[in-house]
One Martini backbone bead per residue (centre of mass of N, CA, C, O) as a GRO file, in nm:
protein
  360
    1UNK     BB    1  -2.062   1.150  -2.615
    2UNK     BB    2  -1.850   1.083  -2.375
    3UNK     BB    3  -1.782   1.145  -2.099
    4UNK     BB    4  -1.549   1.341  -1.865
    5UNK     BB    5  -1.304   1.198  -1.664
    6UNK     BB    6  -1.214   1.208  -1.343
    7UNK     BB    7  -0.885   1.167  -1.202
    8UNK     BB    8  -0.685   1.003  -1.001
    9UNK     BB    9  -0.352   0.980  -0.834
   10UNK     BB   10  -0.224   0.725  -0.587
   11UNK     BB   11   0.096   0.756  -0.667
   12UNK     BB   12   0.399   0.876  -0.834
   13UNK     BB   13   0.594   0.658  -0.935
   14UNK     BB   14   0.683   0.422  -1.155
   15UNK     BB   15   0.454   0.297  -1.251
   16UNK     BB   16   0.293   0.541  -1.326
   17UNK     BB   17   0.500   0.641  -1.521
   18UNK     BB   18   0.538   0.382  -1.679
   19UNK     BB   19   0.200   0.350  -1.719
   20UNK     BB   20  -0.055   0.479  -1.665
   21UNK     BB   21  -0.033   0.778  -1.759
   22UNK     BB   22   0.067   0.771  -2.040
   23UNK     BB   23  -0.184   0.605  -2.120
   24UNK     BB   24  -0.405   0.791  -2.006
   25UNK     BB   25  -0.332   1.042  -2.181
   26UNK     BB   26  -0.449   0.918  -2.491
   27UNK     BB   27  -0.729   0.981  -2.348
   28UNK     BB   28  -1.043   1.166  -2.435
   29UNK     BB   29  -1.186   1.092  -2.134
   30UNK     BB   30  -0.962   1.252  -1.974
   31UNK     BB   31  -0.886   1.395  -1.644
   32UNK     BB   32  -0.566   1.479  -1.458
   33UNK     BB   33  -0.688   1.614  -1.143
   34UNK     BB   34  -0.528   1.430  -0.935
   35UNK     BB   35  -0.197   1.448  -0.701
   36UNK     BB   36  -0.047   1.200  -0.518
   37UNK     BB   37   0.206   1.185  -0.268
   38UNK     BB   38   0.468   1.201  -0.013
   39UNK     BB   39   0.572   1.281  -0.217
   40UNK     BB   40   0.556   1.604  -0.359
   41UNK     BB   41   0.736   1.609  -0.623
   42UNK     BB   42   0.637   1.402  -0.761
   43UNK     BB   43   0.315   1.519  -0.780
   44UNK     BB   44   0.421   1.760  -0.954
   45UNK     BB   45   0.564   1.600  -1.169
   46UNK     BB   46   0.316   1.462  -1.261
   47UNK     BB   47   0.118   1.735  -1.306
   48UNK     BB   48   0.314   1.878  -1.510
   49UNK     BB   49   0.309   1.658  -1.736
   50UNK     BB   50  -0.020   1.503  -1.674
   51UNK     BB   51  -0.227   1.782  -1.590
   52UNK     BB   52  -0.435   1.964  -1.563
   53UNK     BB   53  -0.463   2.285  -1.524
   54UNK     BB   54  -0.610   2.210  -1.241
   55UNK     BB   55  -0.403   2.038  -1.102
   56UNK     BB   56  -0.386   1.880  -0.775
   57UNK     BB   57  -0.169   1.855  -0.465
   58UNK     BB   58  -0.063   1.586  -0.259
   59UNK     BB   59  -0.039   1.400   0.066
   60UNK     BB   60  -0.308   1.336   0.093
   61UNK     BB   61  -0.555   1.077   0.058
   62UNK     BB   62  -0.823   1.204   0.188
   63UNK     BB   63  -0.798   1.455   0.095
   64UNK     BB   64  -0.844   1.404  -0.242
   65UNK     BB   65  -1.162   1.224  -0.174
   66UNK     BB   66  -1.299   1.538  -0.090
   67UNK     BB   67  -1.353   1.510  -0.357
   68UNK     BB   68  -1.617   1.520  -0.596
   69UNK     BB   69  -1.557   1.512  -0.885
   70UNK     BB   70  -1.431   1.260  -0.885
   71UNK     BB   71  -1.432   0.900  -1.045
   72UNK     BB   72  -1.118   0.843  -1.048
   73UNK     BB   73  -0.912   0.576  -0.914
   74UNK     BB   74  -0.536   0.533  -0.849
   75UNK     BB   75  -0.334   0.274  -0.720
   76UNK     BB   76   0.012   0.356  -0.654
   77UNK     BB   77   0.124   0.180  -0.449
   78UNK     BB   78   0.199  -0.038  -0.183
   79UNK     BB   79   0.076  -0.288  -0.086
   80UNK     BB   80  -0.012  -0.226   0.241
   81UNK     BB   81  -0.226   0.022   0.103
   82UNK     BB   82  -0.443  -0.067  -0.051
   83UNK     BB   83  -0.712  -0.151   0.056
   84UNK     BB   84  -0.689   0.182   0.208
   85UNK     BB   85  -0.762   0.328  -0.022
   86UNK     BB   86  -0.987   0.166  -0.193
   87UNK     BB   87  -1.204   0.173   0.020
   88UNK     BB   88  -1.209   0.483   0.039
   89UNK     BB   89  -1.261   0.564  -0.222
   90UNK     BB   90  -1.545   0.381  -0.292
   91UNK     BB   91  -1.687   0.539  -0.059
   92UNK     BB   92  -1.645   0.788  -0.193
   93UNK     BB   93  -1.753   0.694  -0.497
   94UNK     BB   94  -1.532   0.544  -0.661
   95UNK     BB   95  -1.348   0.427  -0.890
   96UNK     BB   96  -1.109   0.158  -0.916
   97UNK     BB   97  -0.741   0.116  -0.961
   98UNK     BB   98  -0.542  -0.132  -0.919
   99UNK     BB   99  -0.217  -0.282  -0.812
  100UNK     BB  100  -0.068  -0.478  -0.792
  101UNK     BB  101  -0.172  -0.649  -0.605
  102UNK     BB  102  -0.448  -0.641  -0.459
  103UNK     BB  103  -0.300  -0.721  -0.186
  104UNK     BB  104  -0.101  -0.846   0.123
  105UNK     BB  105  -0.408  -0.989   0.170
  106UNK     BB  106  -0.716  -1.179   0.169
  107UNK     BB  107  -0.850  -0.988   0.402
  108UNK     BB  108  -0.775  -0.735   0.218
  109UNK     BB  109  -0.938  -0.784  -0.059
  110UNK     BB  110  -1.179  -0.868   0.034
  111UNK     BB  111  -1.262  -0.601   0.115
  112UNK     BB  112  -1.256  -0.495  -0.172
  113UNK     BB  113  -1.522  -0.631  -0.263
  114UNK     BB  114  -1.703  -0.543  -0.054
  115UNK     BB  115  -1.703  -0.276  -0.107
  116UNK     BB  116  -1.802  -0.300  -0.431
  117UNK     BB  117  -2.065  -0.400  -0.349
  118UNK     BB  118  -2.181  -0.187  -0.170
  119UNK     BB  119  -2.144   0.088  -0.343
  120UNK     BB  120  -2.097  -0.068  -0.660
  121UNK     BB  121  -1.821   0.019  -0.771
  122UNK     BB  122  -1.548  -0.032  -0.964
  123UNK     BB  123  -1.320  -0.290  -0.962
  124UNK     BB  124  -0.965  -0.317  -1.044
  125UNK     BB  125  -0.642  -0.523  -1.147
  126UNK     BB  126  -0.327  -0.482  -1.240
  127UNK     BB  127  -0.317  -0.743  -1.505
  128UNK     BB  128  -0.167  -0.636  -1.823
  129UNK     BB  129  -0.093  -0.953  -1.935
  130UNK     BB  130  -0.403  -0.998  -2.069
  131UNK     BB  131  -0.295  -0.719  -2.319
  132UNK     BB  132  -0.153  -0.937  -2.456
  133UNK     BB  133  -0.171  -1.083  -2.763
  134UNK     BB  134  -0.107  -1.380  -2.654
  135UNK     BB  135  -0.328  -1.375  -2.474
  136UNK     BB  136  -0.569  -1.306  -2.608
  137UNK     BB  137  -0.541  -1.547  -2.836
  138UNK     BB  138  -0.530  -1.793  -2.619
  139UNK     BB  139  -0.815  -1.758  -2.492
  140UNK     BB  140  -0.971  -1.775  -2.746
  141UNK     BB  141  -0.905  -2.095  -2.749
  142UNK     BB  142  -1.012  -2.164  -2.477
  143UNK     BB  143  -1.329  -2.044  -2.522
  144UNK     BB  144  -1.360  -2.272  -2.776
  145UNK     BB  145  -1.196  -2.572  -2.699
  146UNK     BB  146  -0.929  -2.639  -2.820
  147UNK     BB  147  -0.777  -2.775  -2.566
  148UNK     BB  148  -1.043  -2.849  -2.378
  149UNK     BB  149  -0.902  -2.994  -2.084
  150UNK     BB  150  -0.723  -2.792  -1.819
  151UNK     BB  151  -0.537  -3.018  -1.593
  152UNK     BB  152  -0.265  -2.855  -1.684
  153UNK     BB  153  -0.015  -2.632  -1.550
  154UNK     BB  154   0.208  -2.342  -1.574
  155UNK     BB  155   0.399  -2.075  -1.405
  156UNK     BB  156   0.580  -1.821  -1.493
  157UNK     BB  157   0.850  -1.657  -1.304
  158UNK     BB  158   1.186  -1.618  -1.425
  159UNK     BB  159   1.480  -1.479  -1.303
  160UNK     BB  160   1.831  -1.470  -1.292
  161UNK     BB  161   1.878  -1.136  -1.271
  162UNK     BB  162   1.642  -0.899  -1.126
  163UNK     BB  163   1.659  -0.738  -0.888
  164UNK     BB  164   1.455  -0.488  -0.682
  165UNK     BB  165   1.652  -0.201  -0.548
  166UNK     BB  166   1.404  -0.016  -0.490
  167UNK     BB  167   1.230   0.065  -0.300
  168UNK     BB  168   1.020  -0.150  -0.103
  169UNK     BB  169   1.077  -0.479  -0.234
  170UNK     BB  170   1.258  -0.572   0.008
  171UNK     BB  171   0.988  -0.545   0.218
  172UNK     BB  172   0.797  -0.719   0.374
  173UNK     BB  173   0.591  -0.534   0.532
  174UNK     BB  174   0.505  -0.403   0.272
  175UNK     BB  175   0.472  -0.654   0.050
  176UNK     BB  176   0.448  -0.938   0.155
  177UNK     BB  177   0.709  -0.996  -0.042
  178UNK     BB  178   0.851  -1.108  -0.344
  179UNK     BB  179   0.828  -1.303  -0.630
  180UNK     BB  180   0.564  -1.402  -0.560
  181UNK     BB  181   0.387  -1.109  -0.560
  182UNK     BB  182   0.550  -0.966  -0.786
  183UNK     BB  183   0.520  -1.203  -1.033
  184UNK     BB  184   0.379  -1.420  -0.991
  185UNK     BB  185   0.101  -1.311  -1.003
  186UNK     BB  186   0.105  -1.282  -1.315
  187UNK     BB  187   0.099  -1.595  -1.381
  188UNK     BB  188  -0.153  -1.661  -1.218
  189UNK     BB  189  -0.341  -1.469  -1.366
  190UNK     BB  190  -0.320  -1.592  -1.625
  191UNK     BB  191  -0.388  -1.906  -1.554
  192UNK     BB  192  -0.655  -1.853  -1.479
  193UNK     BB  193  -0.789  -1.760  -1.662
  194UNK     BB  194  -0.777  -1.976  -1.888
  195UNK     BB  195  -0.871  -2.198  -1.734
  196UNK     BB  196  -1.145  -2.075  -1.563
  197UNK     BB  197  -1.015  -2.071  -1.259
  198UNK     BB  198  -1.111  -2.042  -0.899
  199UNK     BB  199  -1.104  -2.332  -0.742
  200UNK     BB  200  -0.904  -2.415  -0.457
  201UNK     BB  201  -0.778  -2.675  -0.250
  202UNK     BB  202  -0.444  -2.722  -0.252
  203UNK     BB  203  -0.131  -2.627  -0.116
  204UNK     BB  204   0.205  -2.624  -0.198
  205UNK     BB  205   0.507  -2.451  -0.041
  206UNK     BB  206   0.793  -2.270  -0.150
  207UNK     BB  207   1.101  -2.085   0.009
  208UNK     BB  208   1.436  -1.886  -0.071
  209UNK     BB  209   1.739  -1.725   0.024
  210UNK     BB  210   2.024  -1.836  -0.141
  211UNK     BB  211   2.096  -1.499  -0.260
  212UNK     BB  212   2.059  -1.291  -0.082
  213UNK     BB  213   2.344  -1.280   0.100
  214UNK     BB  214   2.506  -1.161  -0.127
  215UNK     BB  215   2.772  -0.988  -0.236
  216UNK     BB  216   2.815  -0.869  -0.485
  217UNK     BB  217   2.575  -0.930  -0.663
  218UNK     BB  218   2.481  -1.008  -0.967
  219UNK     BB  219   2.261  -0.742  -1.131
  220UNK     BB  220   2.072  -0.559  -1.353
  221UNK     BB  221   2.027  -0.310  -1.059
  222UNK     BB  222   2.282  -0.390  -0.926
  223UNK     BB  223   2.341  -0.437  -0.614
  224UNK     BB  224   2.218  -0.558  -0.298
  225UNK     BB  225   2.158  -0.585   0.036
  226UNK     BB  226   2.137  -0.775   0.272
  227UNK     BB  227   1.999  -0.668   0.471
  228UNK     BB  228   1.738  -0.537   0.278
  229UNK     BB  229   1.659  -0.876   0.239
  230UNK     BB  230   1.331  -0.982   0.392
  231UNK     BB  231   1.296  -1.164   0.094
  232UNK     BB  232   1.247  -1.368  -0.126
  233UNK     BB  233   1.384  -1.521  -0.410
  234UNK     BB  234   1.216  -1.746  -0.413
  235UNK     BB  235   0.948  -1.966  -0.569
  236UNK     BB  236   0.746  -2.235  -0.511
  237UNK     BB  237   0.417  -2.405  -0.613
  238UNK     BB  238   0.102  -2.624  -0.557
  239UNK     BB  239  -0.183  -2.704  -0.722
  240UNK     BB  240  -0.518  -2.813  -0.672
  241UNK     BB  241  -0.839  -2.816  -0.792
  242UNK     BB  242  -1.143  -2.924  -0.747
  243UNK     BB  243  -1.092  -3.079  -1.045
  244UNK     BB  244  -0.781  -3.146  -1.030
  245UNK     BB  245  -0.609  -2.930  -1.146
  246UNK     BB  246  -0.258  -2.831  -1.211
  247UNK     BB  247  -0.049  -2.611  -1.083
  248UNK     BB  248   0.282  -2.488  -1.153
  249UNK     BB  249   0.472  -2.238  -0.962
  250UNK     BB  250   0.692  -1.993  -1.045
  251UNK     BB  251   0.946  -1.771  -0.878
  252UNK     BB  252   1.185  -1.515  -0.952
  253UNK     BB  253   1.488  -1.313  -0.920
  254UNK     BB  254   1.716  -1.528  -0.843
  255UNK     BB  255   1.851  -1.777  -1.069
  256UNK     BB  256   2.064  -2.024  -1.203
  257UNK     BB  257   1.902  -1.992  -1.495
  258UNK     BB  258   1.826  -2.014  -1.841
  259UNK     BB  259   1.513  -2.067  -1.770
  260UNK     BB  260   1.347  -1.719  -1.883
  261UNK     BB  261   1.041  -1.640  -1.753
  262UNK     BB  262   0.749  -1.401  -1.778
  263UNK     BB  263   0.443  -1.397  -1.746
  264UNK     BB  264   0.359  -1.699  -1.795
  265UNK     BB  265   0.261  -2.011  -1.978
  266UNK     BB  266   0.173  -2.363  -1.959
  267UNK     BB  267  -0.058  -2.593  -2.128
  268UNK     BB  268  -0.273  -2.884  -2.053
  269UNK     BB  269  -0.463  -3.051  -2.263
  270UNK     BB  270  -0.688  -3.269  -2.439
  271UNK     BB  271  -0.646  -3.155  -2.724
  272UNK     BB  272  -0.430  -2.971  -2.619
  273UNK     BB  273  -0.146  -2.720  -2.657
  274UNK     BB  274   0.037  -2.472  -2.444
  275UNK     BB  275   0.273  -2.177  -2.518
  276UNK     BB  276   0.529  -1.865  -2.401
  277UNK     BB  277   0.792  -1.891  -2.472
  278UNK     BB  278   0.828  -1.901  -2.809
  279UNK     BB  279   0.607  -1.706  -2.829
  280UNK     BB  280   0.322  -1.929  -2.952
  281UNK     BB  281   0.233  -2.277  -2.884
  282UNK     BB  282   0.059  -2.538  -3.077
  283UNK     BB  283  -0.031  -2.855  -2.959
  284UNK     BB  284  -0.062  -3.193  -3.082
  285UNK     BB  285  -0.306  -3.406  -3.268
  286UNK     BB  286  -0.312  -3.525  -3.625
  287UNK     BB  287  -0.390  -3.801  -3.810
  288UNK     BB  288  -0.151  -3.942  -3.633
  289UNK     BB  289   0.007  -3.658  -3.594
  290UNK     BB  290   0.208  -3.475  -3.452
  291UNK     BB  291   0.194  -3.104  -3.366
  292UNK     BB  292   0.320  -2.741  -3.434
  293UNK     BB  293   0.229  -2.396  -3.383
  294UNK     BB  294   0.343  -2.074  -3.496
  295UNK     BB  295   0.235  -1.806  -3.381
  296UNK     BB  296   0.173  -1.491  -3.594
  297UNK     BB  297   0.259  -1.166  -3.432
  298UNK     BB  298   0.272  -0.891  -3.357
  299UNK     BB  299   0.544  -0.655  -3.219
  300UNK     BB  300   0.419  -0.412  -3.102
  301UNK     BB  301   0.074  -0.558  -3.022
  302UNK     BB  302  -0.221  -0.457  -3.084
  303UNK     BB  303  -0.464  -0.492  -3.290
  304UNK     BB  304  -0.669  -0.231  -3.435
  305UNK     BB  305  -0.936  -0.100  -3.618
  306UNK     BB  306  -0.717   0.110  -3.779
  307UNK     BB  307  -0.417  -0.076  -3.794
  308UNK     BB  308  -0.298  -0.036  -3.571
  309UNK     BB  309  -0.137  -0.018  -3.272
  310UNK     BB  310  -0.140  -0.173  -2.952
  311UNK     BB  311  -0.078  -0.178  -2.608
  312UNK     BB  312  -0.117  -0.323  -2.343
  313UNK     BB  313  -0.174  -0.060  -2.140
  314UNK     BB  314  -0.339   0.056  -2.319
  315UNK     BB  315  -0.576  -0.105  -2.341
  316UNK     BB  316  -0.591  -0.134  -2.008
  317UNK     BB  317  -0.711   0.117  -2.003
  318UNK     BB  318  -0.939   0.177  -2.229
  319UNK     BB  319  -1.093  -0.085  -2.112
  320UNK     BB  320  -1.165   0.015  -1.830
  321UNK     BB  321  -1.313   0.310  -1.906
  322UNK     BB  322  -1.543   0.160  -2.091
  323UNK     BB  323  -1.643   0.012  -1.829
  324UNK     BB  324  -1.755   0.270  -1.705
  325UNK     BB  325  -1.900   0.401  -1.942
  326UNK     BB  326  -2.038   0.113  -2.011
  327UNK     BB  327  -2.137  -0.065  -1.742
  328UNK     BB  328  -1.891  -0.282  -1.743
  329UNK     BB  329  -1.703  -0.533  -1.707
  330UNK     BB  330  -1.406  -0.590  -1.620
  331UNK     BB  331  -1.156  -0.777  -1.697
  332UNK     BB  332  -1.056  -0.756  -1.416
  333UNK     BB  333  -1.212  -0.913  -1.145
  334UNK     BB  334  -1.203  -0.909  -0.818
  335UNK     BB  335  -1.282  -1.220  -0.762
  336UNK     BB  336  -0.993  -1.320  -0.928
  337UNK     BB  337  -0.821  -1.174  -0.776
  338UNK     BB  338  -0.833  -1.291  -0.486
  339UNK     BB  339  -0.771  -1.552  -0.547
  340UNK     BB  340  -0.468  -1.498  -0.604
  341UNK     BB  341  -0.456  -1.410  -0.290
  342UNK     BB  342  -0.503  -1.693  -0.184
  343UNK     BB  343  -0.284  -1.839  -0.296
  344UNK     BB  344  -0.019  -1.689  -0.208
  345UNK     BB  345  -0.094  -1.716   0.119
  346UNK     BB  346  -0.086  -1.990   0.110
  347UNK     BB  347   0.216  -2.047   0.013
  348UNK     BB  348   0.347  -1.905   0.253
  349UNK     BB  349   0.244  -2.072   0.441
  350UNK     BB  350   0.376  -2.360   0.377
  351UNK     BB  351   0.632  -2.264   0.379
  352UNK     BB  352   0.680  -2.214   0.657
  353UNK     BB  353   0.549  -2.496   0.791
  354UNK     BB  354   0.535  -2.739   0.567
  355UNK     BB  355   0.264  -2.761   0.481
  356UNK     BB  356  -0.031  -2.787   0.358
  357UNK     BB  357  -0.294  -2.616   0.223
  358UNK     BB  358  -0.667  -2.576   0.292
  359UNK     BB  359  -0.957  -2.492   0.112
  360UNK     BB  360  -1.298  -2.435   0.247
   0.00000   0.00000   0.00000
C-alpha cells in the first residue's frame, strides 16, 4: 500500500476551491492537513470542508514550511508570489504542485527549476488542460508520428465577452498581466507539448487596451470597473522555433469575435492536421483523396480502467500524486513551464517595444 501523503495547501481562493480541494479530496492516499490563506476566514473554511480531524489553519505560509511532517504544497496564489513560495518550499523539503502560469516572471520560473534540481523534490505546474480526453487523445497521434513534421500551429485562446472581475485578474503589478499570461498561458503550453517542441528563436507580439476602457460593457461575470482595468485585454503574438516552425498565439478576455475558443491548439504537419474547434477533427489526404475524420470522446472525461470516467482535474490530481509516489516525472515538466513563461515575458516585450525578440 502506498503511504499517505500530508499535503498543505497555500491559498485558499477560487481556483483551490474549485479545482485543487475537490479533486484532491477523492485521492485515498493524501490527507489535507495545512491550510494557508491571508484571509483566515477562507483558510478555516477550506479546513472545515476538506481537511483532516487535525487540519491546522495559516495566515503566513512560512509558519506553515516549519511543519516538518508535511511532503507536499500546492501554491495556489496570484501570480507574483509563486515563485517565492514555491522555492521556500521546495527548500523546505516539500515536493509542490503551482498554479499556472510558472512564475509572473522568466527569471522567476527559472528560480524555481533551479530550485527544484537543488533539493531533489519534483515540482510540476497546473497546465490541467493536458488532461482532457481530447488533448490525451492528440497527444497520443502526435507521439505516433501520425501528423508527421508539425511545422506550423496555432495556439487559441479567445473569449468574445468574459473578463474577469474578481480578486487580483484586472492588475498587472500581481498578475504580471491579462489574458495572455492567464489563458492564453493553456493554449501556448498546450501547443508546445503537442509539438514536443522547446526551443524558441524570436517572438514578435501585440497587445491592446481597445475595450478595456468602456463603461458598463457587456461581460458574462458583470461590467468591469475601467479604472481597476490595467492589464491587456487583447494580445496576438508569433513564435518561430529554432527548426523553423511557427506558432500563431491568440488570446483575449473581450474581442469583437464569434470565433471563440479556450485553450485550444490547431496543428498542421507533413501528413496530416489536426484541430480541436469542434470535437477533435483530423485532416490529410489518402489515395489521392482528402479526408476529414471526427475523433468520438467520451462526454465525462476520461475513460478510467474500471470503465467509468475521470475529469480532467481528477486525473491532474491523481497524476501528480503518482509521480510523487512512485518517484517518477510529473506530467508537466518544469523545464517546459518554464518555457511557456519566457515564450509570453518575450511576447509582452515585443508588444511594448514594437520589435521582435530573439531568444539567446
Amino acid at each position: 500500500m502506498s503511504k499517505v501523503y500530508r499535503l498543505g495547501i497555500i491559498g485558499c481562493g477560487g481556483i483551490a476551491n474549485g479545482k485543487h480541494l475537490p479533486s484532491l479530496s477523492k485521492l485515498n492516499n493524501i490527507e489535507m492537513v495545512a491550510f494557508c490563506d491571508i484571509v483566515q476566514e477562507r483558510a478555516e473554511a477550506a479546513a472545515q470542508q476538506y481537511g483532516s480531524k487535525d487540519a491546522k489553519v495559516y495566515t503566513n505560509y512560512q509558519t506553515l514550511l516549519k511543519d516538518g511532517t508535511l511532503d507536499i504544497i500546492h501554491v495556489l496564489t496570484p501570480n507574483e508570489s509563486h515563485a517565492e513560495i514555491s522555492v521556500a518550499a521546495l527548500e523546505a523539503g516539500k515536493h509542490v504542485m503551482c498554479e499556472k502560469p510558472m512564475a509572473k516572471t522568466a527569471a522567476e520560473a527559472k528560480r524555481m527549476v533551479d530550485a527544484a534540481k537543488r533539493t531533489g523534490k519534483k515540482l510540476t505546474v497546473g497546465y490541467n488542460n493536458r488532461f482532457r480526453e481530447d488533448s490525451l487523445f492528440l497527444k497520443k497521434l502526435c507521439e505516433a508520428g501520425e501528423l508527421g513534421h508539425i511545422y506550423y500551429a496555432k495556439a487559441h485562446a479567445i473569449r468574445r465577452r468574459a473578463v474577469p472581475t474578481w480578486g487580483v485578474f484586472l492588475d498587472e503589478e500581481k498578475q504580471g498581466g491579462g489574458p495572455l499570461i492567464d489563458i492564453g498561458t493553456h493554449a501556448l503550453d498546450l501547443t508546445l507539448w503537442m509539438m514536443d517542441n522547446y526551443q524558441p528563436k524570436v517572438v514578435l507580439g501585440t497587445k491592446y487596451h481597445e475595450l478595456s476602457q468602456r463603461e458598463n460593457a457587456a461581460n458574462a461575470w458583470g461590467p468591469w470597473d475601467p479604472a481597476k482595468f490595467k492589464v491587456e485585454d487583447s494580445a496576438f503574438g508569433m513564435i518561430v522555433m529554432e527548426n523553423g516552425a511557427t506558432i500563431m498565439l491568440e488570446s483575449s478576455w473581450a474581442l469583437n469575435s464569434l470565433e471563440v475558443d479556450e485553450a485550444k491548439c490547431s496543428l498542421s504537419g507533413t501528413e496530416a492536421g489536426a484541430d480541436m474547434k469542434e470535437g477533435l477533427r483530423i485532416n490529410g489526404e489518402q489515395h489521392g483523396r482528402l479526408y476529414k475524420n471526427e475523433i468520438e470522446l467520451n462526454a465525462g472525461g476520461v475513460a478510467f480502467y474500471d470503465g467509468t470516467q475521470e475529469s480532467a482535474p481528477d486525473l491532474e490530481m491523481r497524476k501528480w500524486i503518482e509521480a510523487v509516489d512512485q518517484d517518477k516525472e510529473p506530467v508537466v515538466r518544469p523545464e517546459q513551464a518554464y518555457v511557456v513563461s519566457l515564450i509570453l515575458e518575450a511576447l509582452y516585450e515585443s508588444a511594448r517595444t514594437g520589435k521582435a525578440v530573439y531568444f539567446d
